[in-house]
N, C-alpha and C positions, 0 to 999 in steps of 0.2 A: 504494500500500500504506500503509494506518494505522500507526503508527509503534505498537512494544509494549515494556514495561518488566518485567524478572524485577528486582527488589531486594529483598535480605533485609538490614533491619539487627536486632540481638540484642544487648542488655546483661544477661548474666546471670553463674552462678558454674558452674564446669564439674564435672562430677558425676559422672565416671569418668576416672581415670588417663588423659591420651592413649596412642593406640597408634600405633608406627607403622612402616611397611614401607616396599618399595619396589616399584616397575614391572619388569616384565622389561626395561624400556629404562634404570633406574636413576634414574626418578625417585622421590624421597619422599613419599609420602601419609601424614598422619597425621587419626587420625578420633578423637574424642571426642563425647559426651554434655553438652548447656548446659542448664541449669535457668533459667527466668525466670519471672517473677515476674507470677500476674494476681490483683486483687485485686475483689471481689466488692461487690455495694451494701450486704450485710451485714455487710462489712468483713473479711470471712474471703479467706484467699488462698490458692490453688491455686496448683504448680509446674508450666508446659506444660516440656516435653523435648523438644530438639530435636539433631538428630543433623549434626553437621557436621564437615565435609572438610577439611583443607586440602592442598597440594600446593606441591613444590620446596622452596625454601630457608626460604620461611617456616613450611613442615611441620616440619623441621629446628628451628626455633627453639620453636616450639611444644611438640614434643616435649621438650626439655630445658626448657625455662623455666615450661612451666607445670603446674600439680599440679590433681587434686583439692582442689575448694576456692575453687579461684581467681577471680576476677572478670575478666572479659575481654568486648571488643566486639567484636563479628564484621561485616561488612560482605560480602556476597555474593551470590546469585543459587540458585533454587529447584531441585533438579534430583529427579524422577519416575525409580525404578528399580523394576523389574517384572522377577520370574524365579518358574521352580516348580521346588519343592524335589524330594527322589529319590521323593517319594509322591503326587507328581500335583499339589499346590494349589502356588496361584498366590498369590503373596506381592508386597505393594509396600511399596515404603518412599522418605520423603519426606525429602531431606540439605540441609543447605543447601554449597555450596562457597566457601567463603570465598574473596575475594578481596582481606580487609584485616582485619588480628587484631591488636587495642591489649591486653596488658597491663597490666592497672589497680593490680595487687599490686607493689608491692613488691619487686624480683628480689634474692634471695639466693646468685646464683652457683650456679645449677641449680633443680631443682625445691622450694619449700618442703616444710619437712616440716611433717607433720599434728599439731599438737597435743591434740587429740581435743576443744576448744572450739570447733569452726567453726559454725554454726548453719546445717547444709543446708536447702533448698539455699540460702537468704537469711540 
């Protein structure tokens, strides 16, 4: 068997509040929204949005320490979800699940707050 690699690495600013629940076994997932950053031969830049996971303790930290806004690395692996809604279509969606989230801001003893100068997503 050929040996196969899923790796997601991401440097961006995260672009919705995280959320975050838990499992009916009690573990933490928390999901947010990352903005990053492509930039064009025109010199114009486009935001790609990518949707990622994280899970347990460091879901946990993520939810308290990080805000909209913020700058943060994600290191993780691709994962393909597919369900249809109560009207028949068939919906997919692409997450990344982190498996290692660096904090690039600054920690202010919980979430910063927004002072309405941030320049989304970059």
């Amino acid at each position: 068997m050929s040996r196969t690699i899923n790796k997601v690495e991401l440097l961006g600013r995260v672009g919705t509040e995280p959320e975050m629940r838990y499992t009916r076994g009690g573990t933490a997932v928390t999901q947010l929204r990352l903005a990053t950053e492509r930039r064009h031969k025109d010199g114009e830049t486009t935001a790609d949005w990518h949707s990622v996971v994280v899970w347990g303790k460091q879901a946990e930290a993520v939810n308290e320490y990080v805000g909209k806004g913020d700058r943060i690395y994600v290191s993780g692996r691709l994962a393909q979800n597919s369900w249809e809604t109560e009207d028949g279509q068939r919906r997919h969606r692409t997450e990344t699940h982190a498996s290692e989230v660096v904090f690039l801001d600054p920690r202010r003893g919980g979430k910063q707050e927004q002072t309405g100068d941030e320049d989304m997503p970059f």
